[in-house]
C-alpha positions in Angstrom: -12.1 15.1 -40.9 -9.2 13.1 -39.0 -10.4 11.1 -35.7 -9.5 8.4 -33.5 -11.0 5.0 -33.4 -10.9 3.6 -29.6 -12.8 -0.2 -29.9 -13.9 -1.3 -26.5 -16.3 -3.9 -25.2 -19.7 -3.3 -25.2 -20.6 -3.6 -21.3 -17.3 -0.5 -21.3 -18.6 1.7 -24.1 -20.6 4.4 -21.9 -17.9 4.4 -19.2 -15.1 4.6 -22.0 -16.8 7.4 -23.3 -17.5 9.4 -20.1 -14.1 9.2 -18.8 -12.9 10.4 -22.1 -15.4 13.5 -22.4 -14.2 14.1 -19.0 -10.3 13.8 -19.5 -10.6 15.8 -22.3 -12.5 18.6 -20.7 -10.1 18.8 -17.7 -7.2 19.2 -20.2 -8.6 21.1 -22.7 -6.8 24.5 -21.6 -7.0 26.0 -24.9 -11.2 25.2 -25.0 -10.4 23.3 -28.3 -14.4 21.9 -29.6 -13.8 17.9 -29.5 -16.5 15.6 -29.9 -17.1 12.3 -28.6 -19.5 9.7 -30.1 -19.6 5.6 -30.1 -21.1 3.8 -32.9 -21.6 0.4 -33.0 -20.9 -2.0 -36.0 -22.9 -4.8 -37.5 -21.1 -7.5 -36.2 -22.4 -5.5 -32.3 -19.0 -4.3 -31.3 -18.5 -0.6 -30.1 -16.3 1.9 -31.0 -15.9 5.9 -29.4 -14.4 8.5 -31.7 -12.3 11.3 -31.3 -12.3 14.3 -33.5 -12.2 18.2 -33.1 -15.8 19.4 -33.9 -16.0 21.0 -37.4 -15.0 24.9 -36.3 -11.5 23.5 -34.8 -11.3 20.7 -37.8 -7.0 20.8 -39.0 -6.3 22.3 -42.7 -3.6 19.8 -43.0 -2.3 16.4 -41.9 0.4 18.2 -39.6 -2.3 20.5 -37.7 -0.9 21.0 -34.2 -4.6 20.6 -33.6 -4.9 16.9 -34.2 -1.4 16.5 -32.3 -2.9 18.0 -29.4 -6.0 15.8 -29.9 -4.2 12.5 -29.9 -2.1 13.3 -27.0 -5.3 14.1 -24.8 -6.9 10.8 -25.9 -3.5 9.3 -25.0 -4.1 11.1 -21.6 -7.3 9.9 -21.5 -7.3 6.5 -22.2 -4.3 6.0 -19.8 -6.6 6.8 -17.3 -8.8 4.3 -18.5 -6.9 1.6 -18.5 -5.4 2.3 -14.9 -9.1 2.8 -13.7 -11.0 -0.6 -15.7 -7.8 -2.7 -16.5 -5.3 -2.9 -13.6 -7.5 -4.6 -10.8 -8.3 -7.2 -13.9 -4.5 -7.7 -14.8 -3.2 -8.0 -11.1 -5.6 -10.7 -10.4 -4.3 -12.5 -13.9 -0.8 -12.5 -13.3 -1.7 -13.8 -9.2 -3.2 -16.5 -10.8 -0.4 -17.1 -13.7 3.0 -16.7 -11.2 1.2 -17.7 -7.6 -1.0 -20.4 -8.4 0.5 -22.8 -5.7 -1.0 -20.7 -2.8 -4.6 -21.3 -2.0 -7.4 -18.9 -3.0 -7.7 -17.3 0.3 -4.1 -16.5 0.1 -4.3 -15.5 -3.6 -6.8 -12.8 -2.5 -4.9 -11.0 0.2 -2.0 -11.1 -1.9 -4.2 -9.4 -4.4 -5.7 -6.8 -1.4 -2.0 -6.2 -1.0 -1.2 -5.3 -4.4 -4.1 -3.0 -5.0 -3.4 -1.1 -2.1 0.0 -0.8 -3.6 -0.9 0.7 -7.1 -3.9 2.7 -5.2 -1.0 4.0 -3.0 -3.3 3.7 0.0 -0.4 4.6 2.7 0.2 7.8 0.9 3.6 6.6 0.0 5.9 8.8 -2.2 7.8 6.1 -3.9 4.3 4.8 -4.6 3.3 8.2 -6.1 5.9 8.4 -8.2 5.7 4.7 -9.6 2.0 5.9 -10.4 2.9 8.5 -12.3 5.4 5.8 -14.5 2.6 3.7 -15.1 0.3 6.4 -16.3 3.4 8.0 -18.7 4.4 4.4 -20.5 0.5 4.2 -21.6 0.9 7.5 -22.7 4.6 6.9 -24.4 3.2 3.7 -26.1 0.0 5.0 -27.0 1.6 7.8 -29.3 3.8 5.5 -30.5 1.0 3.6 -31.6 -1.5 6.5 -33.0 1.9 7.6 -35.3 1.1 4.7 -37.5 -3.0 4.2 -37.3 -6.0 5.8 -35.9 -7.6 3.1 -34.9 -6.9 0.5 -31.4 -8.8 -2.5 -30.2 -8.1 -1.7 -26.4 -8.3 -4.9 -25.4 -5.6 -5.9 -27.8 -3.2 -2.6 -27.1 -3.7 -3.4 -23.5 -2.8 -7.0 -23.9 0.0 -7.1 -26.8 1.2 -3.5 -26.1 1.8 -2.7 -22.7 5.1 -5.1 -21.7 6.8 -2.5 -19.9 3.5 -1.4 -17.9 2.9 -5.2 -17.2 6.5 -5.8 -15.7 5.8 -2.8 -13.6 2.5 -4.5 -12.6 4.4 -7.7 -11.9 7.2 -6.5 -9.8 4.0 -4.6 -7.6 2.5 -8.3 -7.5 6.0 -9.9 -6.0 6.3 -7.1 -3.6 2.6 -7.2 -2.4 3.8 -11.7 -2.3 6.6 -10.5 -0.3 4.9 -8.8 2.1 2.4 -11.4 2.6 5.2 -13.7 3.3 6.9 -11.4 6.0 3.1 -10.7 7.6 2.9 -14.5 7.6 6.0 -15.9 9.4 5.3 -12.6 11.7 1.9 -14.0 12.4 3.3 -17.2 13.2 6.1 -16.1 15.3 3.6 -14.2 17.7 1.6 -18.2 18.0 4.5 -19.4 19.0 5.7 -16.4 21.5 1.7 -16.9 22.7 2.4 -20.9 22.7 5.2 -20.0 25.2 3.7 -17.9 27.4 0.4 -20.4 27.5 2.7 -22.8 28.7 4.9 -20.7 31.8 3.3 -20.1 35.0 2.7 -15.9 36.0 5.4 -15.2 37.8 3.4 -11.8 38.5 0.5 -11.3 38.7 0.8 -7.6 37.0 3.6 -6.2 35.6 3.7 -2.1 34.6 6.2 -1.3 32.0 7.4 2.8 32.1 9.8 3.8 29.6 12.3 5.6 30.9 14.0 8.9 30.0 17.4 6.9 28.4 14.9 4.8 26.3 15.6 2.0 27.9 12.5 0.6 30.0 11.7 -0.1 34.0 9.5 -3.0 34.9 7.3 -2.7 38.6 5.4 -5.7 39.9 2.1 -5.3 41.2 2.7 -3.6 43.8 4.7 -0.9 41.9 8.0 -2.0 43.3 10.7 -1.9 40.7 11.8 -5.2 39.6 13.8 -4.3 36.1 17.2 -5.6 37.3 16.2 -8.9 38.5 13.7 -9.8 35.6 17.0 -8.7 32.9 19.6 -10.0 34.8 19.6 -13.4 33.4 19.6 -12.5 30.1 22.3 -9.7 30.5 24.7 -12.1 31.2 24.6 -14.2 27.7 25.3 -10.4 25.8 28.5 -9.3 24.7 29.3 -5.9 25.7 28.2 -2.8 23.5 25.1 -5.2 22.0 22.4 -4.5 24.4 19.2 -4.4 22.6 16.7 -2.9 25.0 13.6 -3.9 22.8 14.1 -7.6 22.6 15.7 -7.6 26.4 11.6 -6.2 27.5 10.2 -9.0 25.4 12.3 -12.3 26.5 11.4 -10.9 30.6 7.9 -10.3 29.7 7.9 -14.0 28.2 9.3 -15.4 31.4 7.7 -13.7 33.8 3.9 -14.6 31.8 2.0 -11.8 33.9 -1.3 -12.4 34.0 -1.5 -8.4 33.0 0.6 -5.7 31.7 0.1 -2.3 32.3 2.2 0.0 30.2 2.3 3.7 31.0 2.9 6.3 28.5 2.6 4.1 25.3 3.5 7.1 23.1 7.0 7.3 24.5 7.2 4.3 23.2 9.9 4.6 20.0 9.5 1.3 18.6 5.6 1.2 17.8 6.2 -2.0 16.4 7.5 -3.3 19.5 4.5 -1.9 21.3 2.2 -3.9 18.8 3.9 -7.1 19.3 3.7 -6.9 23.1 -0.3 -6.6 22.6 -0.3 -9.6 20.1 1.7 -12.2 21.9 -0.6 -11.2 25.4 -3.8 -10.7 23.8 -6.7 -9.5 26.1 -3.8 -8.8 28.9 -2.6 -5.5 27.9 -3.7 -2.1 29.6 -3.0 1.0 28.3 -2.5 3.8 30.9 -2.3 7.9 30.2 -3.3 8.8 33.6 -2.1 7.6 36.6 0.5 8.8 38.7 3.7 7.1 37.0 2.5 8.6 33.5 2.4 11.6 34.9 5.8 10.9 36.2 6.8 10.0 33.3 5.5 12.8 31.4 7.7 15.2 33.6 11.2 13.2 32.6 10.4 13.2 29.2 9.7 17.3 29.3 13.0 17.4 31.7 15.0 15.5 28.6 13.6 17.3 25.7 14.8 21.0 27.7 18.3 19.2 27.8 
């Protein structure tokens, strides 16, 4: 009877096994019998083996049966290793490249990571990277099974695998990179906060409407537009053609340091990003509005623009 010989640890035996009765199940579309049994050795290790049940058993070495056998173990313990080994081998190579940052760091470079490889944001470059990962274990699995029925997982995974390992590092120096960029972003908004601390409110409310052009009107308290005077200073120090409305709303709000900001209509808003950072740097003094009168307003220019 030809089989295949997965070793495993012990304490990953019964989970080894399930997810292998259960791979095999799902892609068994031609209802081939396999059986799926773990022994364990005198020395205590484990092993599971593969093998079509004695009805389905090949006549020859070259059965299409077996083939179809190995390639759904391949299947399956691909699975497996993404499943028990890639949290594991994410944290090792952290640890082996990154070892100058601190622990805390260490771990939300690792959160990162996983939430890469789990593809948490639904990403479709993400998607197809995961579909990579799982086809190299594959690839090198039947590369492997063409010369012995029997793998030490442990060893396959940690000998075998280079091109799923560079895939896992490059993962790792993206999840460091974005750590990085959250980082100096984090400490840009102290230092925009820093700034404001330290200005007196030239206002004590400012409402921000964004206006059918995308650019954006400022009114002071008292709902008296004040856009012009509060830009003017900065307009003068930018070349023509180079107006950047976004960062031309955050340098006024920083000088002006209202004690509140009431912004109306924070879905027009195209740069969410921009509408996040304004929260940040004047924490606690941001409104939202969706309901007054000038969001009503300007609810009627937008629906005026989009019938253009």
């Amino acid at each position: 009877m030809q089989f295949l010989c997965i070793g495993v640890s012990d304490d990953s035996a019964d989970s080894l096994k399930n997810c292998l009765i259960n791979e095999l199940s799902r892609n068994n579309k031609k209802n081939r019998n396999y059986m799926v049994r773990d022994i364990v050795d005198s020395e205590g290790s484990t092993s599971v083996i593969c093998s079509l049940a004695d009805g389905d058993a090949p006549s020859d070495m070259n059965s299409h049966l077996y083939d179809e056998l190995v390639f759904n173990v391949c299947s399956a313990l691909a699975t497996f290793i993404i499943d028990k080994y890639e949290e594991k081998l994410i944290y090792r190579i952290i640890n082996s490249n990154y070892g100058y940052f601190t622990r805390v760091e260490r771990k939300e470079i690792q959160r990162l990571a996983l939430a890469i490889i789990k593809n948490e944001d639904r990403n479709l470059l993400n998607s197809f990277f995961q579909i990579r990962r799982k086809n190299i274990i594959i690839k090198k699995l039947l590369e492997y099974f063409e010369c012995s029925n029997s793998v030490i997982l442990d060893g396959f995974v940690n000998f075998r695998l280079k091109d799923y390992m560079k895939d896992l590092e490059e993962i790792v120096e993206k999840a460091m990179d974005d750590f990085l960029m959250e980082r100096e972003y984090q400490e840009f908004i102290m230092l925009l906060r820093y700034f404001v601390d330290k200005q007196d409110p030239k206002f004590n409310a400012v409402h921000i409407i964004v206006s059918y052009d995308n650019k954006y009107i400022l009114l002071d308290q008292n709902k008296q537009e004040i856009t012009n005077e509060c830009i003017q200073e900065f307009m003068n120090d930018i070349p023509n053609g180079e107006i950047n409305y976004d960062d031309l709303l955050v340098s006024s709000l920083i000088t002006m340091a209202p004690r509140r900001i009431i912004i109306h209509g924070a879905e027009s808003f195209r740069n969410k990003e921009l509408l996040e950072t304004i929260k940040n740097v004047f924490w606690g003094k941001v409104v939202i509005c969706s309901e007054c009168e000038l969001c009503m307003v300007n609810m009627v220019r937008s629906e005026n623009k989009s019938q253009v």
